[in-house]
PAFIPA-393669 format. One record per residue (C-alpha): residue number from 1; residue in three letters; z, x negated, y negated. Coordinates in nm, 2 decimals. Last residue first. Layout:
residues N
VORO:num:residuo:Z:X:Y
VORO:NUM:ala:Z:X:Y .
...
***
This chain:
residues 376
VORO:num:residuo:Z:X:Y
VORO:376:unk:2.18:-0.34:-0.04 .
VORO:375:unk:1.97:-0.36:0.26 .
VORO:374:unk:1.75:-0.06:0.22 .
VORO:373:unk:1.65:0.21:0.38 .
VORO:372:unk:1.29:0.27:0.45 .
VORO:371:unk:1.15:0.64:0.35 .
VORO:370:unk:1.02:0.89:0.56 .
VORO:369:unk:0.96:1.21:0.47 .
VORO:368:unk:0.65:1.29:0.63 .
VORO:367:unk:0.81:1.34:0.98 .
VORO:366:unk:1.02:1.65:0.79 .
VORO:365:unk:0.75:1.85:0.64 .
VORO:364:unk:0.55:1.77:0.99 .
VORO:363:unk:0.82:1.91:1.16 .
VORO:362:unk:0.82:2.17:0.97 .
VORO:361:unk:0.48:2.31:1.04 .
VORO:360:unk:0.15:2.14:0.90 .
VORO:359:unk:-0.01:2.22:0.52 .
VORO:358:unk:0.07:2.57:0.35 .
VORO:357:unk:0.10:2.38:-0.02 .
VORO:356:unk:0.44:2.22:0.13 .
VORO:355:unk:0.58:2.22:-0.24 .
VORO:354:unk:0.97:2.19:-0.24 .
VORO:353:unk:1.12:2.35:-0.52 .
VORO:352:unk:1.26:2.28:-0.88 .
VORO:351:unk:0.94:2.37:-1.04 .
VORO:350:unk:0.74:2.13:-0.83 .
VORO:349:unk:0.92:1.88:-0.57 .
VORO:348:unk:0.63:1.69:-0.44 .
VORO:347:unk:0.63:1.76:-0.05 .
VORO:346:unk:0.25:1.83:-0.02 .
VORO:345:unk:0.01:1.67:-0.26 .
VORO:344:unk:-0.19:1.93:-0.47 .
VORO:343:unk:-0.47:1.84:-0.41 .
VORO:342:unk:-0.71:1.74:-0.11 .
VORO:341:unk:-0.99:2.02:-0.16 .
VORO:340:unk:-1.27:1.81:-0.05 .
VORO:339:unk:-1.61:1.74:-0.17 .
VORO:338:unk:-1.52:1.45:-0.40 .
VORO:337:unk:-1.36:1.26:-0.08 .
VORO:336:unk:-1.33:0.94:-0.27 .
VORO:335:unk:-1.16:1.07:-0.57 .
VORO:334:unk:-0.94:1.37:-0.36 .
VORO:333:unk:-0.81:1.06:-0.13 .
VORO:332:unk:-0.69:0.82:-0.46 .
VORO:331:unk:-0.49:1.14:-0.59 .
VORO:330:unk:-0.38:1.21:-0.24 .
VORO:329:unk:-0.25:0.84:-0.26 .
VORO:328:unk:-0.13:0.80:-0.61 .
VORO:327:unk:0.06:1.14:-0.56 .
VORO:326:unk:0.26:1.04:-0.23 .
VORO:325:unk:0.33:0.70:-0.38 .
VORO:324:unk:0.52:0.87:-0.71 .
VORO:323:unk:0.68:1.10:-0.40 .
VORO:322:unk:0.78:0.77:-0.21 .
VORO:321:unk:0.85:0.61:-0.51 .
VORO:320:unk:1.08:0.91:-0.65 .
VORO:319:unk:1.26:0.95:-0.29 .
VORO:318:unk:1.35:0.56:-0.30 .
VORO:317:unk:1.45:0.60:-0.66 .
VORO:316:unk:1.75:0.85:-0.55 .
VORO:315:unk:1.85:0.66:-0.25 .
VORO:314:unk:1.87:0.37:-0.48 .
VORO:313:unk:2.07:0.54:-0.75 .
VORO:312:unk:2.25:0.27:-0.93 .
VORO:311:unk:2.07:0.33:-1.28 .
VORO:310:unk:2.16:0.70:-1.28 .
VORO:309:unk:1.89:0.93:-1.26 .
VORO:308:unk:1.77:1.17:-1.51 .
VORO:307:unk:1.46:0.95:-1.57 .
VORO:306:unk:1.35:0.91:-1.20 .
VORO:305:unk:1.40:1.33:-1.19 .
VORO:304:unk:1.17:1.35:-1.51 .
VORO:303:unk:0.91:1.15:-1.41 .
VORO:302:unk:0.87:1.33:-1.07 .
VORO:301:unk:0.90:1.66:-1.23 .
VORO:300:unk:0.61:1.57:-1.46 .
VORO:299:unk:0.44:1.45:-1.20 .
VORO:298:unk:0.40:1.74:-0.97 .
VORO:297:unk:0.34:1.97:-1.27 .
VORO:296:unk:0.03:1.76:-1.35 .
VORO:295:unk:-0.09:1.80:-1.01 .
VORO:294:unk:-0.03:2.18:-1.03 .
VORO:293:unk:-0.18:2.20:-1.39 .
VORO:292:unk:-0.48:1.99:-1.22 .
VORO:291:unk:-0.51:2.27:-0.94 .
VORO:290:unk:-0.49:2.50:-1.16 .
VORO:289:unk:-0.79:2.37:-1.39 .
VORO:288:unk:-1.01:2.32:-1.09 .
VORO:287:unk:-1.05:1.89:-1.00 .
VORO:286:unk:-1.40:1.76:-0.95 .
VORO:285:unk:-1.42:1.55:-1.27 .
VORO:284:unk:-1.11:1.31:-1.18 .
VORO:283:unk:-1.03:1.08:-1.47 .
VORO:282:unk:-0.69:1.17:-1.56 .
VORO:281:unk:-0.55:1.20:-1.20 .
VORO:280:unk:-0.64:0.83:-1.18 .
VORO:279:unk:-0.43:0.75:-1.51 .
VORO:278:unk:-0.14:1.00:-1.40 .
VORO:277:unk:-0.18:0.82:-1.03 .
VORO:276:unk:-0.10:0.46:-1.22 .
VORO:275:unk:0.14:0.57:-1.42 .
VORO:274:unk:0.31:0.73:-1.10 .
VORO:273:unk:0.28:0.39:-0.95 .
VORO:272:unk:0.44:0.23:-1.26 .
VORO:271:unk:0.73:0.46:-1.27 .
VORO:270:unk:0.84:0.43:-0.85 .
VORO:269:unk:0.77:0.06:-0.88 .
VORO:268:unk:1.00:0.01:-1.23 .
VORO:267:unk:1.28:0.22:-1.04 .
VORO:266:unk:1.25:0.04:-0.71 .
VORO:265:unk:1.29:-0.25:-0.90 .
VORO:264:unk:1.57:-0.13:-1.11 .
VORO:263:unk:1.72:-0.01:-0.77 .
VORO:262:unk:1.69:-0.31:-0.61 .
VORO:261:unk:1.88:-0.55:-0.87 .
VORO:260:unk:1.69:-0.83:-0.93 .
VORO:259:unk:1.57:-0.75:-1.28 .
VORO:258:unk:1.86:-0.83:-1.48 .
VORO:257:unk:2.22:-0.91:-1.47 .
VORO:256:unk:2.35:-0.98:-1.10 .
VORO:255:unk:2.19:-1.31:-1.03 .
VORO:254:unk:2.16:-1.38:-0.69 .
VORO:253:unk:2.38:-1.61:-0.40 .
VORO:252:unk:2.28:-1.54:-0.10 .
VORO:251:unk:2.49:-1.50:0.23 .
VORO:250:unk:2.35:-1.45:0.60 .
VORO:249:unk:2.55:-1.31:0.89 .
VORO:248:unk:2.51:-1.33:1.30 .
VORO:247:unk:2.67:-1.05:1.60 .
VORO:246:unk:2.64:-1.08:1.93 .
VORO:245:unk:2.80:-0.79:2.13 .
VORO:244:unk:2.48:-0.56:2.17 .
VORO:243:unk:2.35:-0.62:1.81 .
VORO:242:unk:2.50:-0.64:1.51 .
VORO:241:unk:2.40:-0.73:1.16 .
VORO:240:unk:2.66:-0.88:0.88 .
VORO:239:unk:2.54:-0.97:0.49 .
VORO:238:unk:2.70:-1.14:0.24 .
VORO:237:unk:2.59:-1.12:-0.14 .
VORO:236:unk:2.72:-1.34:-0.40 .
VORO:235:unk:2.65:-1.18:-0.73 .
VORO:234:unk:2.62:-1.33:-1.02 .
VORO:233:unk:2.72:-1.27:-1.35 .
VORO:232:unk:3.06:-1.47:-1.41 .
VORO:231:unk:3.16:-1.36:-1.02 .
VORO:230:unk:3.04:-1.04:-0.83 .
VORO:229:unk:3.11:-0.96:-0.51 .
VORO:228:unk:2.86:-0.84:-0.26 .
VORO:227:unk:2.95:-0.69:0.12 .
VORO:226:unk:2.66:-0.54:0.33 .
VORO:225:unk:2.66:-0.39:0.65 .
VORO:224:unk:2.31:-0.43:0.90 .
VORO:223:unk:2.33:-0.20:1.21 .
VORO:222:unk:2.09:-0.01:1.15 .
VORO:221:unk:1.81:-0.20:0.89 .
VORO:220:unk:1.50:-0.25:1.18 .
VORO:219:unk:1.55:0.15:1.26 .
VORO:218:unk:1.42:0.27:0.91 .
VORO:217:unk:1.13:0.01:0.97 .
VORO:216:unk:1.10:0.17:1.34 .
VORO:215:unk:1.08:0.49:1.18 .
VORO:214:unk:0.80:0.44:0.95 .
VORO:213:unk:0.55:0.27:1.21 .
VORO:212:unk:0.66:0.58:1.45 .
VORO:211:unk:0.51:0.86:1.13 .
VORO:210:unk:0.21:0.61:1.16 .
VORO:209:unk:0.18:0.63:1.52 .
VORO:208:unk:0.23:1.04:1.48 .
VORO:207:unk:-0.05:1.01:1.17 .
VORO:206:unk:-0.27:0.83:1.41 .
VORO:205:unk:-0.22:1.04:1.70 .
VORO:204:unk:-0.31:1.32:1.49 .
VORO:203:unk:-0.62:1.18:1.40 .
VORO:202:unk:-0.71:1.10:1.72 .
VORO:201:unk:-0.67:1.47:1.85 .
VORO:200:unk:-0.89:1.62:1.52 .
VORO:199:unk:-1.20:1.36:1.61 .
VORO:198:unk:-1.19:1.47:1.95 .
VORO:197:unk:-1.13:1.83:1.82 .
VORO:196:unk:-1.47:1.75:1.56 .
VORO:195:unk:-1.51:2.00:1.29 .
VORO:194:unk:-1.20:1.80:1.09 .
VORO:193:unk:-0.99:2.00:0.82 .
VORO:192:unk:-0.68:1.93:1.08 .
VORO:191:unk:-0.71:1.62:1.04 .
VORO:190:unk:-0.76:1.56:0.67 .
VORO:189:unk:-0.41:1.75:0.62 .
VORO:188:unk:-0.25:1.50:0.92 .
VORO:187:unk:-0.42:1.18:0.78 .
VORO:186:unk:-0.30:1.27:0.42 .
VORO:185:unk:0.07:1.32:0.54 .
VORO:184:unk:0.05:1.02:0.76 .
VORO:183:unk:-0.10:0.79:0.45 .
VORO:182:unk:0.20:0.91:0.20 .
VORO:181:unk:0.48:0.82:0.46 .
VORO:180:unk:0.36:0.50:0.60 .
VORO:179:unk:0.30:0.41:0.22 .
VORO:178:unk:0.64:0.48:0.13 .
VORO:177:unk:0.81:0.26:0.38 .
VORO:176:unk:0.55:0.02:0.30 .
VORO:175:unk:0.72:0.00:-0.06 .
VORO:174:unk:1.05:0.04:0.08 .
VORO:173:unk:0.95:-0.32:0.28 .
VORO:172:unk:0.90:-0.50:0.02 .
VORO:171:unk:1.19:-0.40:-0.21 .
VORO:170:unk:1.44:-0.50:0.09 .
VORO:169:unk:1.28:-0.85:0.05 .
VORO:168:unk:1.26:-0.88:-0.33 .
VORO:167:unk:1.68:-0.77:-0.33 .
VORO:166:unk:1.71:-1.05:-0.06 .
VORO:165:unk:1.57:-1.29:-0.25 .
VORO:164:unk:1.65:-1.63:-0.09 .
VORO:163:unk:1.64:-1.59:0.25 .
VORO:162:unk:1.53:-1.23:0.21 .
VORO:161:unk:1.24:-1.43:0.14 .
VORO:160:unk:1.17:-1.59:0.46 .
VORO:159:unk:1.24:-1.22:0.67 .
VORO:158:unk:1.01:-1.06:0.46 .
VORO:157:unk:0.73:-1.28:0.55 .
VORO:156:unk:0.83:-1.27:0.88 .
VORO:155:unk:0.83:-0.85:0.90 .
VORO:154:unk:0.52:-0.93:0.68 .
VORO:153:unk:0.29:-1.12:0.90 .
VORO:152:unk:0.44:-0.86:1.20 .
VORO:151:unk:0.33:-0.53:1.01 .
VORO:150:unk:-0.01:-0.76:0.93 .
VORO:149:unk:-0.08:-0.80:1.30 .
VORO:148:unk:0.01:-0.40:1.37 .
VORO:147:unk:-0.17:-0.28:1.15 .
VORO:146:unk:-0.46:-0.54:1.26 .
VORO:145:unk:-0.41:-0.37:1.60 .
VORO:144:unk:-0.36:0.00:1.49 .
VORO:143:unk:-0.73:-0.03:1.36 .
VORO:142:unk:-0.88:-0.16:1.61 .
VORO:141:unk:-0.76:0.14:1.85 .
VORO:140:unk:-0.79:0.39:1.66 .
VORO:139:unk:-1.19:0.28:1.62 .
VORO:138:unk:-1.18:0.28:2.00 .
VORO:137:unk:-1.08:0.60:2.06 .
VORO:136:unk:-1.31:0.80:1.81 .
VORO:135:unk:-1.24:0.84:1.41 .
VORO:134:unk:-1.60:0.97:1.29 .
VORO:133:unk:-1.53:1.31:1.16 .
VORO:132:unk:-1.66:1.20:0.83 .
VORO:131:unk:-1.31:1.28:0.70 .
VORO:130:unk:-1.15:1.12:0.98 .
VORO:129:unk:-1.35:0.76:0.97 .
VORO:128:unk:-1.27:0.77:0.57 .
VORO:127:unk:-0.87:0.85:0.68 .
VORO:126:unk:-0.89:0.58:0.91 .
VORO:125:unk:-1.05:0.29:0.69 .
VORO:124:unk:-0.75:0.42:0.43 .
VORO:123:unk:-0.49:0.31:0.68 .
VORO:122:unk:-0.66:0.00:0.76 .
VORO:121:unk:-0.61:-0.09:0.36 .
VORO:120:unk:-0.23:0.04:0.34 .
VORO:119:unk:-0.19:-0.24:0.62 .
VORO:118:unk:-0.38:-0.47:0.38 .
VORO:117:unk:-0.14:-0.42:0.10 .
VORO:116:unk:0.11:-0.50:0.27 .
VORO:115:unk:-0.01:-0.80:0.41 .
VORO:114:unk:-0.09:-0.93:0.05 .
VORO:113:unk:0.27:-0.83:-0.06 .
VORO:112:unk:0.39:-1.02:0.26 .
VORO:111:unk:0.18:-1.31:0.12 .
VORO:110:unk:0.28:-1.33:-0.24 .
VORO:109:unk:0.66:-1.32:-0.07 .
VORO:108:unk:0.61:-1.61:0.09 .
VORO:107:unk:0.42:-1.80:-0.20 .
VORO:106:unk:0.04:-1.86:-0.36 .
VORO:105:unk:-0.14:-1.57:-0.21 .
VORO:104:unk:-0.48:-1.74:-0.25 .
VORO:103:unk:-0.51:-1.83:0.14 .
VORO:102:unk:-0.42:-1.42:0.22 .
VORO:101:unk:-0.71:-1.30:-0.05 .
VORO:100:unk:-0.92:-1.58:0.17 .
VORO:99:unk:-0.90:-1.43:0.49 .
VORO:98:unk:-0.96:-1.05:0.33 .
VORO:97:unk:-1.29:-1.12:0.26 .
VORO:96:unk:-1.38:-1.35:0.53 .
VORO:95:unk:-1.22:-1.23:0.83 .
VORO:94:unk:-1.16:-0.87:0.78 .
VORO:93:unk:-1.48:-0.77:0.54 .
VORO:92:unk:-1.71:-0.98:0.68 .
VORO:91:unk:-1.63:-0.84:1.03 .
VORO:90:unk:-1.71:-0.46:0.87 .
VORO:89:unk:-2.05:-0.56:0.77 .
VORO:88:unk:-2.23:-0.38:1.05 .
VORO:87:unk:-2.03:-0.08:1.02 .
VORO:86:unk:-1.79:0.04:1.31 .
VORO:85:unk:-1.47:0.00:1.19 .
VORO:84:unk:-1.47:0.07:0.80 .
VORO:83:unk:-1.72:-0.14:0.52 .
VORO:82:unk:-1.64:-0.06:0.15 .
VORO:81:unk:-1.55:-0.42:0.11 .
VORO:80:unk:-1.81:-0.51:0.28 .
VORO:79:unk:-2.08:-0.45:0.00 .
VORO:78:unk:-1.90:-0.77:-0.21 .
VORO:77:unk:-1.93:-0.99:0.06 .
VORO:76:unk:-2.32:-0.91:0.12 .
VORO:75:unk:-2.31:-0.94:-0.30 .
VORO:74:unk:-2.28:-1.31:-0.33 .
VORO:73:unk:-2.05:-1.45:-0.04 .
VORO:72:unk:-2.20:-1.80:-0.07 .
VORO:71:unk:-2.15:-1.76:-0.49 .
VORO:70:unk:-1.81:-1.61:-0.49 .
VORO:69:unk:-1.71:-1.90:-0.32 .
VORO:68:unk:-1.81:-2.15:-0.49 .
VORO:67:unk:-1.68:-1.97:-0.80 .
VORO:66:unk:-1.34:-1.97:-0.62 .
VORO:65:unk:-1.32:-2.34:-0.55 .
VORO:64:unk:-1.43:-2.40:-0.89 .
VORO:63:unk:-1.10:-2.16:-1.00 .
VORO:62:unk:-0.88:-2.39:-0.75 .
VORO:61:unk:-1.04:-2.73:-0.87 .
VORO:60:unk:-1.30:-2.93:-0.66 .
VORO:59:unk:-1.22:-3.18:-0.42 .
VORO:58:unk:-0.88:-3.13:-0.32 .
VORO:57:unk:-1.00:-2.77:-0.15 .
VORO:56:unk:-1.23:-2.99:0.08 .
VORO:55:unk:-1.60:-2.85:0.17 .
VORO:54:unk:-1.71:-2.72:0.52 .
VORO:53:unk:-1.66:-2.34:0.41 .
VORO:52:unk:-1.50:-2.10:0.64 .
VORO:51:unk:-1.22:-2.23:0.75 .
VORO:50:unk:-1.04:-2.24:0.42 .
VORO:49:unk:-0.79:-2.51:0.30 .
VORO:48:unk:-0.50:-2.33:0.07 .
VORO:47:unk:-0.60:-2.25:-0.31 .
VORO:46:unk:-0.35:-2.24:-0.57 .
VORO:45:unk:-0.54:-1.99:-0.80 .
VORO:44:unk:-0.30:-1.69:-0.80 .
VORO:43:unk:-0.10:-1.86:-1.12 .
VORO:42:unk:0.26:-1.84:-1.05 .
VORO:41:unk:0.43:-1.58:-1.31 .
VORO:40:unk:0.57:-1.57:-1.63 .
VORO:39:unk:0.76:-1.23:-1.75 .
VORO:38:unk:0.67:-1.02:-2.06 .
VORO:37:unk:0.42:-0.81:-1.88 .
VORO:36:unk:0.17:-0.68:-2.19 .
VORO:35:unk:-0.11:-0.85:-1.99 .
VORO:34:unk:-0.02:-0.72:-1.62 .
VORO:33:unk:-0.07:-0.38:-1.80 .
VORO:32:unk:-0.35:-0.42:-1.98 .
VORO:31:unk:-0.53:-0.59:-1.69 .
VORO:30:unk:-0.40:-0.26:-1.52 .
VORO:29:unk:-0.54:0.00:-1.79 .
VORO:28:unk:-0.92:-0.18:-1.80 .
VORO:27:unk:-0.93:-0.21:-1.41 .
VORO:26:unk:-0.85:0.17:-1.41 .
VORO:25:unk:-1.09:0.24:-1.67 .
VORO:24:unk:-1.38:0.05:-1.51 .
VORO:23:unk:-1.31:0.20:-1.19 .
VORO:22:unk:-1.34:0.59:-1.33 .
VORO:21:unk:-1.64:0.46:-1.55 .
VORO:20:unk:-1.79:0.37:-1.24 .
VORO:19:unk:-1.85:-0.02:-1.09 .
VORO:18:unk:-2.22:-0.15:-1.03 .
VORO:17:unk:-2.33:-0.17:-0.68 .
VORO:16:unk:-2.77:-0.17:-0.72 .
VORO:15:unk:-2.78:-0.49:-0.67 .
VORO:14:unk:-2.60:-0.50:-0.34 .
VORO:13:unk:-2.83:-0.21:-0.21 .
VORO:12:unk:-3.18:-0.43:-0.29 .
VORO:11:unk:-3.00:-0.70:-0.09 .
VORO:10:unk:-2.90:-0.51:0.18 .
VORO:9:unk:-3.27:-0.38:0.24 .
VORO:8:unk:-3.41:-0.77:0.25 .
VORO:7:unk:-3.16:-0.83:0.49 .
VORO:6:unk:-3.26:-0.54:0.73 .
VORO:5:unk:-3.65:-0.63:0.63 .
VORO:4:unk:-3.59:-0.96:0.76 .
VORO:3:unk:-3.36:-0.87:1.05 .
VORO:2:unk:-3.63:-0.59:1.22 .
VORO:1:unk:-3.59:-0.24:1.17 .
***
């Protein structure tokens, strides 16, 4: 195929992209949901300078700026963002696409929540290269070194807000905690579906570098003690971490009354993202009725345990997100991979038990845990 009719191809393709009823209702439920918050937020449209237009941010305002831009991308920008390692489009979709979400994030913390996400996003690259049976050395390979670039963006991202938000900063990295839990379990059950044993061995060592990712966060907080006193509704939070024989400490003063407590955060992420995986579960078509009731059981037990618990319980909303995030993820996995039997999630207390669905030994049950602990 020569480039002319290869362009002209892509074109025709990019026209034809129009979003399901399953993505229109989710968009639909989350603008609701980001509308009905009663909080005021920085607008996303502070734009940073871009490399990749020869035109001056100060010139034109922030949503021009993004107009402009959706208009050079057009729909070649829009088609990459289904592009994995391997696909012609796949550099448009790293350092384009994704180079401009990270110059909108508007604050510190906006950009370790944008690196987080985009870890999660390589994650899901590999599990679409292991279900096609397509996840080969090199492919790994790419993929654990932007993991690894944005698990560094974020550990200093993190470590500028615990600065001043210490309760943000410690919420930040439970939430890739979680993910590093949900996508290993996934990778494993996908892998060892996989016709390929090249395919199969990769995908294991991905899961086992993932299952590493998540203990090295848990390892990052040893060693750190934490002493808070409150006074006239704040709290003044010291921290102490040790290492060898030097020693260093940090204080923060934070308010003590509403939402910056970790475990009302964790609490509000744990319900939201099993709102979210309720909604998704919701519109799945290729789902058998038991499998759904099992789903459905998963959640309900979920909700119930994060509404029995008391409102200090941060180990105990840790486990919920992780499980919540568990759910949202196979949930996401059995809509993409239509033609595979991904539910139930594995290690989702059901009926008072723990569900392992017949999936990896113990030590996978156990390596799948993993949750990051936190700071306070």
């Amino acid at each position: 195929m020569n480039k002319n009719k290869f362009f002209s191809q892509l074109k025709k393709e990019t026209h034809r992209i129009r979003l399901t009823s399953k993505e229109r209702e989710v968009m639909r439920s989350a603008l609701l949901k980001a509308i009905a918050k009663p909080r005021l937020v920085k607008s996303p449209f502070r734009v940073s300078p871009s490399p990749y237009l020869f035109i001056s941010s100060k010139l034109v305002t922030p949503l021009a700026f993004v107009l402009i831009l959706a208009v050079i991308g057009g729909g070649t920008a829009y088609a990459a963002e289904a592009a994995v390692p391997g696909d012609a489009l796949y550099t448009i979709k790293v350092n384009v696409n994704e180079k401009v979400v990270e110059a909108l994030a508007a604050s510190t913390e906006a950009k370790a929540a944008v690196h987080a996400k985009l870890a999660e996003r390589r994650m899901k690259e590999a599990e679409v290269l292991v279900e096609r049976g397509a996840l080969t050395r090199d492919a790994k390979e790419e993929i654990e070194t932007r993991l690894d670039s944005h698990a560094t963006e974020l550990d200093i991202a993190v470590e500028v807000v615990g600065r001043e938000d210490p309760v943000a900063a410690a919420e930040l990295s439970t939430r890739l905690g979680s993910a590093l839990a949900a996508h290993s379990a996934l990778i494993t059950r996908l892998g060892e579906e996989a016709d390929d044993e090249g395919s199969r061995e990769e995908s294991r060592r991905f899961a086992s570098s993932l299952r590493e990712r998540g203990k090295r966060l848990a390892r990052a907080e040893d060693g750190v003690a934490v002493m808070a006193m409150r006074s006239d509704g704040d709290i003044a939070v010291q921290t102490f971490a040790k290492s060898g024989e030097s020693s260093v400490s940090a204080s923060v003063t934070v308010r003590g009354d509403t939402d910056d407590s970790v475990a009302i955060q964790l609490r509000r992420n744990a319900s939201s993202t099993l709102e979210e995986a309720e909604i998704k579960l919701k519109a799945l078509k290729n789902v058998n009725a038991t499998t759904a009731a099992r789903v459905k059981a998963q959640i309900g037990k979920t909700r119930e345990r994060i509404k029995n618990l008391g409102k200090d319980d941060k180990e105990g909303f840790e486990k919920a997100l992780k499980d919540a995030k568990t759910l949202q993820v196979f949930i996401e996995a059995q809509e993409e991979f239509q033609t595979r039997a991904i539910l139930p999630a594995p290690d989702i207390e059901e009926n008072g038990e723990e569900d392992n669905s017949g999936h990896g030994s113990d030590d996978d049950h156990e390596n799948t845990s993993l949750t990051a602990p936190l700071p306070l």
